[in-house]
C-alpha positions in Angstrom: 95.8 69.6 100.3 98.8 71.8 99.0 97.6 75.0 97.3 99.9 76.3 94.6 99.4 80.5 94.1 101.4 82.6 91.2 102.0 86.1 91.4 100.9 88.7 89.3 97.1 89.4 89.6 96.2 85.9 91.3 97.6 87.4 94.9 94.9 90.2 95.1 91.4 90.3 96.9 91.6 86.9 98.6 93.4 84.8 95.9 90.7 85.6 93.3 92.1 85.4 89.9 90.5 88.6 87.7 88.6 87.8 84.6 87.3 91.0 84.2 89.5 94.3 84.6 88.5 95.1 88.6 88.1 98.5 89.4 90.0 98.3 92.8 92.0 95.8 94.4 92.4 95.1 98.5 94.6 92.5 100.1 93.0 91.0 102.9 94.1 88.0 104.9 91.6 84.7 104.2 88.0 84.7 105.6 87.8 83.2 108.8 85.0 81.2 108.1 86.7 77.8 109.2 87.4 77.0 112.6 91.1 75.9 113.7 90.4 72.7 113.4 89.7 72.2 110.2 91.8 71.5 107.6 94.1 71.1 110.0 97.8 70.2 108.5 96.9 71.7 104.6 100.0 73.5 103.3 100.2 76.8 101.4 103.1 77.3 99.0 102.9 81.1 98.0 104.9 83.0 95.8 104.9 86.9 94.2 106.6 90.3 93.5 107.4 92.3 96.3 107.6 96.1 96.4 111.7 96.1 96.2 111.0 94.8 92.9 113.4 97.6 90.6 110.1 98.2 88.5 107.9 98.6 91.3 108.5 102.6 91.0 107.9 102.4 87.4 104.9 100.5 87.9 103.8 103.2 90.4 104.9 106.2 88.1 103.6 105.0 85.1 100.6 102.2 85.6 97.1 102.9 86.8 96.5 102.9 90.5 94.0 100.3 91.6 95.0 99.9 95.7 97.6 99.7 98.1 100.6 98.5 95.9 97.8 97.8 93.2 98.4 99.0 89.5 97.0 98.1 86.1 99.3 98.0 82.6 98.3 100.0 79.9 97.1 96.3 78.2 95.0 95.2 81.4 97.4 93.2 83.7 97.1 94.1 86.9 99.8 93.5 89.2 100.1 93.9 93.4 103.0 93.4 95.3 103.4 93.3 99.1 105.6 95.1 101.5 107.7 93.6 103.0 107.2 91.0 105.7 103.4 91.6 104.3 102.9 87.6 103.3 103.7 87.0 107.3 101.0 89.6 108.7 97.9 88.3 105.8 98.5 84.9 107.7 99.5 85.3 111.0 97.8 82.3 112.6 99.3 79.9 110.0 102.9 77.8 110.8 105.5 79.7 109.0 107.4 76.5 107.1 109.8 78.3 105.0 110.0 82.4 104.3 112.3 84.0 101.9 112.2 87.3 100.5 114.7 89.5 98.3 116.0 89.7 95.0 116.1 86.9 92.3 118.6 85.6 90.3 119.2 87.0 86.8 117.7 86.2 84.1 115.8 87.2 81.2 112.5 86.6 79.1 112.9 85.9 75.5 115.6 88.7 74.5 114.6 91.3 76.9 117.4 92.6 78.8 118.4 90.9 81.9 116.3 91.9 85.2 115.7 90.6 88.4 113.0 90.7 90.4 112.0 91.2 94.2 110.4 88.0 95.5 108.9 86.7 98.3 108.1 82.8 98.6 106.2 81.0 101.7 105.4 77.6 103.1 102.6 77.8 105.7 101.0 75.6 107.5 97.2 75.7 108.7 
């Protein structure tokens, strides 16, 4: 089973992805409902937005806090990044396949200025 997650809102409160504007948002590593055994071998590809993003401060300034690294746009998006190394600790007693965080490439959306953004991207292993 490989498990594709986005960033944006689809990283906060256990991978749940918000229909409904939440009033608060915690990151938590998965329930440990499973045993070790189970599932044993699935992969987890993760990617999202890390907090050396260069509009993370914005975001923070400007956005409505909803948690730690939590904050909603003024049209409803809501939008968590992790610290980094923060990926790592949420699932500690997974394989660590492949870890990568910094800054993207340049580029741009539509004819927005170009921007980059901070990034983090995993391969785990249960």
């Amino acid at each position: 089973m490989v498990v594709a997650l986005d960033h944006f809102s689809r990283l906060a409160v256990g991978f749940a992805v918000f229909k409904n504007k939440p009033t608060s948002v915690e990151i938590r590593p998965p329930e440990r409902r499973a045993s070790p055994e189970q599932h044993k071998g699935t992969l987890i590809w993760i990617n999202g937005l890390t907090t050396q993003d260069p509009e993370y401060e914005s975001h923070k300034a400007n956005w409505e806090a909803l948690g730690n690294h939590s904050f909603r746009n003024p049209q409803g998006l809501v939008r968590t990044d992790l610290a980094p190394g923060q990926i790592l600790k949420l699932f500690e007693r997974y394989t660590v396949l492949h870890h990568r965080e910094g800054l993207g490439s340049e580029h741009r959306h539509g004819d927005s200025p170009p921007e980059r953004h901070g990034k983090f991207e995993v391969v785990l292993m249960r």
